[in-house]
C-alpha positions as CSV (number, residue, x, y, z in Angstrom):
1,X,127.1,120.1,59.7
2,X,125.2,121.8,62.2
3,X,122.3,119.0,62.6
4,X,125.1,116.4,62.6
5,X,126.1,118.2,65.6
6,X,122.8,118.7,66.9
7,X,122.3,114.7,66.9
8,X,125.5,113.6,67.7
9,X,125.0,115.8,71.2
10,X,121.3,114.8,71.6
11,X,122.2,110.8,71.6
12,X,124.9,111.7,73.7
13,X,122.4,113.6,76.6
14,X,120.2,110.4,75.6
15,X,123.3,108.1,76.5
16,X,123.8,110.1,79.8
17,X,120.4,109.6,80.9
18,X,120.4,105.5,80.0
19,X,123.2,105.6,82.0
20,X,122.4,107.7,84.9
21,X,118.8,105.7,84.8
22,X,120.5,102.9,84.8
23,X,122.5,103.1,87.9
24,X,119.4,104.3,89.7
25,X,117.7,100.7,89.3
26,X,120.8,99.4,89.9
27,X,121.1,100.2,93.3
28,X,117.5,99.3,93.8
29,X,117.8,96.0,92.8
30,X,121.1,94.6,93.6
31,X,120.5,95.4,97.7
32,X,116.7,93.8,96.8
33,X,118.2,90.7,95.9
34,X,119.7,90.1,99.2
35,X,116.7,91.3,101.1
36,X,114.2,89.1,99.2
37,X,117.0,86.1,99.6
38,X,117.1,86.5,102.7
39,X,113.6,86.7,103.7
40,X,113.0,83.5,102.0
41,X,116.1,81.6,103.4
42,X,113.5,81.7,106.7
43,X,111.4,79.4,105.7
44,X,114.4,77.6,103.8
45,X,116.4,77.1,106.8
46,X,113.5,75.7,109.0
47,X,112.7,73.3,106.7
48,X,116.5,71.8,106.5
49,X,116.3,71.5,110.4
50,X,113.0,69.6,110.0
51,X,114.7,67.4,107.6
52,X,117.3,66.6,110.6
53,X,114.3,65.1,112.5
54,X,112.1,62.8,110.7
55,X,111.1,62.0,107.2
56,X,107.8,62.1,108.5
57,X,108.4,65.7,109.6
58,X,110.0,66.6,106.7
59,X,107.3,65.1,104.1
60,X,104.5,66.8,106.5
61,X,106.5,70.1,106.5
62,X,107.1,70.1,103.0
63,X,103.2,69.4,101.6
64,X,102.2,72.3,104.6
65,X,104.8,74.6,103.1
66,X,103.0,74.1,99.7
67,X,99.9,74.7,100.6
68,X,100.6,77.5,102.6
69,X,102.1,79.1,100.1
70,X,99.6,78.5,97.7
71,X,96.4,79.7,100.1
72,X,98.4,82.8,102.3
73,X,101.7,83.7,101.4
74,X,101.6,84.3,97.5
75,X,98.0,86.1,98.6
76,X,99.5,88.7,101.2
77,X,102.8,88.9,98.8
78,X,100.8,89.7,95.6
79,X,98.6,92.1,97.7
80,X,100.9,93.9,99.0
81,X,102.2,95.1,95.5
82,X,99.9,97.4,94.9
83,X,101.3,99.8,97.0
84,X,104.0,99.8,94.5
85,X,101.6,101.9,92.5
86,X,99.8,103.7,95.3
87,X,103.2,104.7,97.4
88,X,105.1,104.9,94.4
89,X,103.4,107.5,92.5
90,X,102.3,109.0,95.6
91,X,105.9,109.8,96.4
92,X,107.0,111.0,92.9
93,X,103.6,113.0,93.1
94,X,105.5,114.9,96.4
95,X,102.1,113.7,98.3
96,X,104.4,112.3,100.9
97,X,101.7,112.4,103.9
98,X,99.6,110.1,101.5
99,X,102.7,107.1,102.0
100,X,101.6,106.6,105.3
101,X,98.2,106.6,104.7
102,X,98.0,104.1,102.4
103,X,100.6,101.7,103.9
104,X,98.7,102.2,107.4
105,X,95.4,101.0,105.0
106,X,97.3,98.1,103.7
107,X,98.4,96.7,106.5
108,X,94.3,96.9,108.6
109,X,93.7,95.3,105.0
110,X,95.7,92.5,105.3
111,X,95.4,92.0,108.6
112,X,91.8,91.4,107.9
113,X,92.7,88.7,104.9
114,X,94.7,86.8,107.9
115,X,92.0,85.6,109.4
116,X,90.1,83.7,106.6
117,X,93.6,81.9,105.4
118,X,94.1,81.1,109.7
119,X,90.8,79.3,109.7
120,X,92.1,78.0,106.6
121,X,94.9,77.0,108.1
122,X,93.6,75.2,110.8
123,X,91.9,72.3,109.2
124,X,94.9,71.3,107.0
125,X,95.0,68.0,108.0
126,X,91.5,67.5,107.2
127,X,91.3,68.9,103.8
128,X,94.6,66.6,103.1
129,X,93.1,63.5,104.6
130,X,89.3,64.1,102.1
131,X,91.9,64.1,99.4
132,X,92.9,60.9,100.2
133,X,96.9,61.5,101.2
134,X,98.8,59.7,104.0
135,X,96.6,60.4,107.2
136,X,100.3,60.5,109.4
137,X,101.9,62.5,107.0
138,X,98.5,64.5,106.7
139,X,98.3,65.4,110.7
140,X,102.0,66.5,110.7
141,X,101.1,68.5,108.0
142,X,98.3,69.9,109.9
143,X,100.5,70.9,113.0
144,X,103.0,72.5,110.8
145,X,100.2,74.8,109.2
146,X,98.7,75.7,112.6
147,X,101.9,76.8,114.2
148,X,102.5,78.7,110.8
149,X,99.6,80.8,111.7
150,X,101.7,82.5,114.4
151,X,104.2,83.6,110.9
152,X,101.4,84.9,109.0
153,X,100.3,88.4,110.2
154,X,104.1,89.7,110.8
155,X,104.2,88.9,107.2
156,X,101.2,91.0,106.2
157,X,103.2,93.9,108.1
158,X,106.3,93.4,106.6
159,X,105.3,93.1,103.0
160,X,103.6,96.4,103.5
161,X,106.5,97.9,105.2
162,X,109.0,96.4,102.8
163,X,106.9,98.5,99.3
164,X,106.8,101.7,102.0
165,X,110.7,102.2,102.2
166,X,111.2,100.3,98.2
167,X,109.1,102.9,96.8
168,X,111.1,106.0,98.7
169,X,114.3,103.9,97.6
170,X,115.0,103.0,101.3
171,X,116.5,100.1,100.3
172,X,119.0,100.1,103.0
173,X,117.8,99.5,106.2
174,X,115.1,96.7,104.4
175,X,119.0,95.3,104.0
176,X,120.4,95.6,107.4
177,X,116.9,94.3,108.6
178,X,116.3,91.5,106.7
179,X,120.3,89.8,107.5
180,X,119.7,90.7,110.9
181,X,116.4,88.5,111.0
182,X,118.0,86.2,109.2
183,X,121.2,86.1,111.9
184,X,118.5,86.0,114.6
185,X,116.7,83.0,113.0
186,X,119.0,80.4,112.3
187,X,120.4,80.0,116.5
188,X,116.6,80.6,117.6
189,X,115.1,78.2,114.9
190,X,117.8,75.4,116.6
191,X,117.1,76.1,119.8
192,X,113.5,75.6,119.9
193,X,113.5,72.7,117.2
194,X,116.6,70.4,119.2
195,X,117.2,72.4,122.6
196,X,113.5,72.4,123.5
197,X,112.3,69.5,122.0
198,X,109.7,71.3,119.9
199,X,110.3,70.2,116.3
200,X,108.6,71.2,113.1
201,X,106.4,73.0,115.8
202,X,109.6,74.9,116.5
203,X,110.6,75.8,113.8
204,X,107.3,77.5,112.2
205,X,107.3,79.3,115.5
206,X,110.9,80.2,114.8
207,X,109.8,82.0,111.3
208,X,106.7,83.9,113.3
209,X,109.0,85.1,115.6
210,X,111.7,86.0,113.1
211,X,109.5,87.9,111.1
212,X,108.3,90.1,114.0
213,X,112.0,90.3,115.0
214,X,112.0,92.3,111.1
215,X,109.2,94.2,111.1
216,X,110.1,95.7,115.0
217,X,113.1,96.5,113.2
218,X,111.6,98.5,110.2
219,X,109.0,99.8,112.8
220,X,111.8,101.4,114.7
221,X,113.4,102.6,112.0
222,X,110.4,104.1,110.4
223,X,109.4,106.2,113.7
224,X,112.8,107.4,114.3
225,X,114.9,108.2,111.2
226,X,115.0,111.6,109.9
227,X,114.5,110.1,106.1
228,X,111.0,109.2,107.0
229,X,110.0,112.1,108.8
230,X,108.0,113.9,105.9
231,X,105.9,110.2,104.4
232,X,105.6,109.1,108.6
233,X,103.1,106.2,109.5
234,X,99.7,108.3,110.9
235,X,96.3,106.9,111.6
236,X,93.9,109.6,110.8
237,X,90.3,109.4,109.6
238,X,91.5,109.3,106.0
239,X,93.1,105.6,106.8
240,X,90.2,103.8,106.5
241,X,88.7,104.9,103.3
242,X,91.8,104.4,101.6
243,X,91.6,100.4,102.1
244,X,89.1,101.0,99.5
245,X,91.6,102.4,96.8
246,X,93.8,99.1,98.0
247,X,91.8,96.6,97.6
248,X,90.6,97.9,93.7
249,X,94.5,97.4,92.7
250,X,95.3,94.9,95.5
251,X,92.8,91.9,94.0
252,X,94.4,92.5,90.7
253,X,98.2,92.3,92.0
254,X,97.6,89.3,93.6
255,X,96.0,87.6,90.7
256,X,98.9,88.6,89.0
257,X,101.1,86.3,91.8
258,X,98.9,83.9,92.4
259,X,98.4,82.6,88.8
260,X,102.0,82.7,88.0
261,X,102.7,80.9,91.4
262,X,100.2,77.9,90.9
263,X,100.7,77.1,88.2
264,X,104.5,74.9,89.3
265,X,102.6,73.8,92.2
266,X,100.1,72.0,89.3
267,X,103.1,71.1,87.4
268,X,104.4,69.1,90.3
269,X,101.2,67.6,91.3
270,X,100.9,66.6,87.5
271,X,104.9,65.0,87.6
272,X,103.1,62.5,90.4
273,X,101.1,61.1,88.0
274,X,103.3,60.3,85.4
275,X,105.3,56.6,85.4
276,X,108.1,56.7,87.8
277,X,106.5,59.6,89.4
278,X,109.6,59.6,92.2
279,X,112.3,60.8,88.9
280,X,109.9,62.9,87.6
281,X,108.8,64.7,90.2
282,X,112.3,64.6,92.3
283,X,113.7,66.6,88.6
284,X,110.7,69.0,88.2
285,X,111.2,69.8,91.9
286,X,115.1,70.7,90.9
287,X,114.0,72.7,88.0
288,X,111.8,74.7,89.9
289,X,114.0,75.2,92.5
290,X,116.7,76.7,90.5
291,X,114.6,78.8,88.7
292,X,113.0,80.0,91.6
293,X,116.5,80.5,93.3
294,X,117.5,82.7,90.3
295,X,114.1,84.6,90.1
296,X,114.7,86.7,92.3
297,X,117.6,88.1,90.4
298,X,114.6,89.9,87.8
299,X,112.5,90.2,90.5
300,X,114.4,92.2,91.9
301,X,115.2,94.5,89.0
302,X,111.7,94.7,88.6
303,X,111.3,96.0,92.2
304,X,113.5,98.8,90.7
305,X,111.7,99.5,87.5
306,X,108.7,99.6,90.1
307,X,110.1,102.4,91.7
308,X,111.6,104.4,89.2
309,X,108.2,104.1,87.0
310,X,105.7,104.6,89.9
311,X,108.0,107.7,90.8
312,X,108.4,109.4,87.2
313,X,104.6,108.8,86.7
314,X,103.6,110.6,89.9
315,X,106.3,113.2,88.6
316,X,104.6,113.3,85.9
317,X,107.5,112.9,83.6
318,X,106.3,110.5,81.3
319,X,109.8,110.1,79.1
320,X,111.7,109.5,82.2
321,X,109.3,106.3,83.2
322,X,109.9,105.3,79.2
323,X,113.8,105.8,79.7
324,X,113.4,103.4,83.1
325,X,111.6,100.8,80.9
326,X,114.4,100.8,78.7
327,X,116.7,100.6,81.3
328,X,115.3,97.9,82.9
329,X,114.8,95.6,79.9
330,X,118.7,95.8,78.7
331,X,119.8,94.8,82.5
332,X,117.1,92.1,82.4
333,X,118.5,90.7,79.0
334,X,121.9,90.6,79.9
335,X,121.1,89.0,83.5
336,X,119.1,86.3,81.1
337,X,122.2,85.9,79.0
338,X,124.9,85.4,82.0
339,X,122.6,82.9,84.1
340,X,121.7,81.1,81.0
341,X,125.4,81.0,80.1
342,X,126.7,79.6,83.4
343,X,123.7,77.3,83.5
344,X,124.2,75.3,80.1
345,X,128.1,75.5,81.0
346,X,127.2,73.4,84.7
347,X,124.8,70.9,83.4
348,X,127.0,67.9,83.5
349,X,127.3,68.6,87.1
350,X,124.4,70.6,88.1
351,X,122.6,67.4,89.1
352,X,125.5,66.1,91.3
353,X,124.8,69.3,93.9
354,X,121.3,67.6,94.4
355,X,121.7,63.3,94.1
356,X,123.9,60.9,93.5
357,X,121.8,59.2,91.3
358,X,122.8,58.8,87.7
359,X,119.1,58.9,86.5
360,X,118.5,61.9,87.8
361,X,121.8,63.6,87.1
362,X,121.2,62.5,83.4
363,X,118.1,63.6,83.0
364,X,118.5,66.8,84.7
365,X,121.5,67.3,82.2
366,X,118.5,66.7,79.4
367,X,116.5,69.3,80.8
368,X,119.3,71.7,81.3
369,X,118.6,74.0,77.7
370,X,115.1,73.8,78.4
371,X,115.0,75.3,82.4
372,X,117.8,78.3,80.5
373,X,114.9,78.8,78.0
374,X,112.3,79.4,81.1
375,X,114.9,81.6,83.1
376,X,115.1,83.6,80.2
377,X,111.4,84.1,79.6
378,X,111.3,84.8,83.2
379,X,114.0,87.7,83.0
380,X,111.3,89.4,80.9
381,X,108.1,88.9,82.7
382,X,109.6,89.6,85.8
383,X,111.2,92.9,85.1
384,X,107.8,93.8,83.4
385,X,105.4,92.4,86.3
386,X,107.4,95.5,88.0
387,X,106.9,97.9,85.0
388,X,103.0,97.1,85.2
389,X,103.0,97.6,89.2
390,X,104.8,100.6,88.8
391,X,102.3,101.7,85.7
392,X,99.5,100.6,87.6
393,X,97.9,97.9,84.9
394,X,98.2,95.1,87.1
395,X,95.0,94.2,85.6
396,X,95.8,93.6,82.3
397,X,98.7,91.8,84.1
398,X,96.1,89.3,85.7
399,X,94.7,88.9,82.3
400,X,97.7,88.2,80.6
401,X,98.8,85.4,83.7
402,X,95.4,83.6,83.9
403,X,96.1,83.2,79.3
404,X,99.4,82.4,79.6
405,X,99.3,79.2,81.8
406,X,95.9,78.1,82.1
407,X,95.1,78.6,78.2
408,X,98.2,77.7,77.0
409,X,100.9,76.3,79.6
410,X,98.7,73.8,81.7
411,X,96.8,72.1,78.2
412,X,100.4,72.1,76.4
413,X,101.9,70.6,79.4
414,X,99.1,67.8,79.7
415,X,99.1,67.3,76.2
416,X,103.1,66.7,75.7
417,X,103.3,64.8,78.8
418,X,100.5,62.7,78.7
419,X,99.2,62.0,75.6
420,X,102.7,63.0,73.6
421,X,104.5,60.9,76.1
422,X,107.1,63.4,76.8
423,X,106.4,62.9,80.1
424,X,108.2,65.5,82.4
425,X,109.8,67.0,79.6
426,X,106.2,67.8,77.9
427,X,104.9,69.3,81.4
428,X,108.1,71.4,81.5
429,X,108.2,72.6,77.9
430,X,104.2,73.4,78.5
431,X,105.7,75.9,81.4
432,X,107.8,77.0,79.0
433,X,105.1,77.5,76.6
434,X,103.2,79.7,79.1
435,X,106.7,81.7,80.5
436,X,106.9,82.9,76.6
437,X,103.4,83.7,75.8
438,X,103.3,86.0,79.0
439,X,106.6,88.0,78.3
440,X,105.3,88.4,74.9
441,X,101.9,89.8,76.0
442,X,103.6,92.3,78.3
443,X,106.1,92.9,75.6
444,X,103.6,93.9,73.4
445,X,101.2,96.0,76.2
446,X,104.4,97.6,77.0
447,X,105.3,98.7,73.5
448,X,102.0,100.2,73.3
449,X,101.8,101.3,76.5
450,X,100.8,105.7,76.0
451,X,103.2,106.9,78.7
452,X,101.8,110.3,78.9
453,X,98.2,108.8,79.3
454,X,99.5,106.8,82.1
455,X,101.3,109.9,83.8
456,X,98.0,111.6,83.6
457,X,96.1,108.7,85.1
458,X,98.8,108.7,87.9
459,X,98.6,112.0,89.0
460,X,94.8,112.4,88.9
461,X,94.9,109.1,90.8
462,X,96.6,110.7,93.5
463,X,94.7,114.3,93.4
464,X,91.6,112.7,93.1
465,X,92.4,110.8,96.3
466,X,93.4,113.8,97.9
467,X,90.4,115.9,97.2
468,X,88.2,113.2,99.0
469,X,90.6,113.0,102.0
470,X,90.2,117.1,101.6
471,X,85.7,116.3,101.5
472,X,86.1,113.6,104.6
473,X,87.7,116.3,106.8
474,X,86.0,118.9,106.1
């Protein structure tokens, strides 16, 4: 009678503790999901003023966007995370002098990888025009990226800013921030795009300057408020060598992104070459912009397991990072289920919100199970991406990412579509294919995953780090 007690109250204090974890990563990702909205609705709402000019404005705009994304963006964004492992364990660690160390290191860091991608940047049109595209539409895409370069740095900053206050659970003024830039951009973006006369120039100026707007915000709020006043940006002589310590997780974290990111960028490219490469690729464009819309839903959620996991670990409270996993995972399956849900329950008039066109409406409606089956798979991965950035196994991450599509997802999508003839149905289900061998990978690395081993590793991480700081100044 007495052991029935005994474990009737111990899954109850186990109960409490879901629960409790549960709301912590709650309201770390439900204000996340507006701020990374938000931030992206920047570059969303230039490009629907650039589509009020010209088509040739908008087709430049859009193949710059692409590539930009593809050569900077995903590169600073999947940088930046490592300080989701450095910050975050730093701060559960109690080694809050270290946060502004390491985010002061992050941001001369990628500062520095600016100005490769804005030499890059400059001969767009050039690299466009070798491949044989439209030389017009080829030079407007040239300008666009050029401009760009003015959006590019703030970015760096704010990225590294934005994992600073995440992994302290700041979330709030990231919030306030990120609508005000938002408010701030939309009025400025017109101005300079119809008022002056500048156009897609305008509006990629618009997105540099909107950005700053953000991070002067954050900057402010940093050096002022009380709840940074113990993990305070400081330059000291430790800065420096900790870009070192960066860059060993940063490369990692953004071969993690950047494999995951390419690979729709090749799936769209492929849709060109299929017959009637306008329906193809005009649907696989759709898919991938719904499920991009919706990823930042788990991406978000994995933000929070990020933070709850970094912090345990550098706690070193090993079941408390294992109760946050758990956590995570059940509010990433049931956000999977409700999307998926509302999704198959649209489909006869999802396609209507983006053409008029039966064809595509019809087809879209086809493809409707199969884009709930990659928003599902996505759910997974991207609540884990954050369990491994919080853990620190980015790695294995990269590993995983760089098997998933381009042993698996890009062949299975070439074989279906091509040689199968399922055409854009085949390159999607490949994606699929890819989407479910990653979430099972990091399903399995996260099953296995030692927790107290990885508290260990976190904590001498952090007191190794600060017995060199301790050599340096001496």
């Amino acid at each position: 009678m007495e052991e029935a007690l005994l474990g009737g109250s111990l899954r109850g204090r186990r109960w409490d503790v879901f629960v409790e974890e549960l709301k912590k990563v709650s309201n770390i990702a439900i204000p996340m999901v507006v701020v990374t909205v938000s931030q992206h609705l920047l570059r969303v709402v230039s490009m629907m003023m650039i589509g009020h000019l010209s088509e040739l404005s908008l087709s430049g705009a859009a193949i710059a966007t692409s590539l930009t994304n593809v050569t900077g963006f995903s590169l600073l964004f999947g940088m930046s995370s490592a300080l989701e492992t450095l910050c975050g364990q730093a701060y559960g660690a109690e080694e809050y002098r270290k946060l502004g160390i390491y985010t002061n290191g992050a941001i001369i860091s990628l500062l520095l990888v600016c100005i490769p991608i804005s030499v890059l940047w400059l001969f767009v049109d050039k690299f466009l025009i070798l491949i044989g595209q439209d030389p017009l539409i080829s030079i407007e895409a040239g300008k666009y990226s050029s401009w760009l370069i003015a959006a590019l740095f703030p970015y760096a900053i704010l990225q590294a800013l934005i994992r600073y206050l995440q992994t302290q659970s700041l979330i709030l003024p990231m919030l306030m921030s990120s609508i005000a830039a938002l408010c701030f951009h939309v009025p400025l973006c017109w101005a300079l795009v119809f008022k002056l006369n500048l156009g897609s120039g305008g509006a990629a100026i618009a997105i540099g300057l909107s950005y700053s707007f953000n991070v002067l915000l954050l900057c402010l709020y940093v050096k002022y408020s009380s709840s940074c006043e113990k993990t305070r940006l400081c330059f000291t002589k430790e800065v420096l060598p900790s870009t070192k310590e960066f860059f060993h997780l940063a490369i990692p974290s953004a071969s993690m992104v950047c494999l995951e990111w390419w690979t729709s960028e090749i799936v769209i490219l492929l849709a060109g070459l299929l017959p009637k490469p306008q329906l193809e690729t005009s649907v696989l464009s759709i898919c991938l912009l719904v499920s991009s819309l919706h990823y930042f839903i788990p991406f978000s959620i994995g933000a929070g397991a990020s933070t709850r996991i970094s912090n345990e670990l550098g706690a070193g409270n090993p079941e408390a990072a294992r109760m946050s996993v758990l956590s995570v995972t059940v509010l990433g399956m049931a956000e999977a289920i409700v999307a998926s849900i509302i999704l198959l329950c649209s489909c006869h008039v999802l396609g209507y919100a983006f053409s008029n066109e039966k064809e595509v409406v019809y087809y879209l409606r086809d493809m409707t199970p199969l884009l709930c089956l990659l928003i599902a798979t996505d759910c997974i991965q991207a609540v884990l991406s954050g369990v491994a950035r919080g853990s620190g196994w980015q790695h294995l991450g990269a590993y995983v990412n760089l098997g998933s599509y381009y042993l698996v997802g890009i062949p299975v999508a070439i074989l279906l579509g091509f040689f199968l003839h399922l055409k854009g149905k085949g390159l999607w289900i490949g994606l699929n294919a890819g989407s479910l061998v990653q979430s099972l990978l990091f399903s399995l690395i996260t099953c296995l995953t030692d927790w107290q081993k990885q508290a260990s590793i976190a904590r001498e991480r952090i007191y190794h780090s600060k017995e060199c700081a301790r050599l340096l100044a001496n």
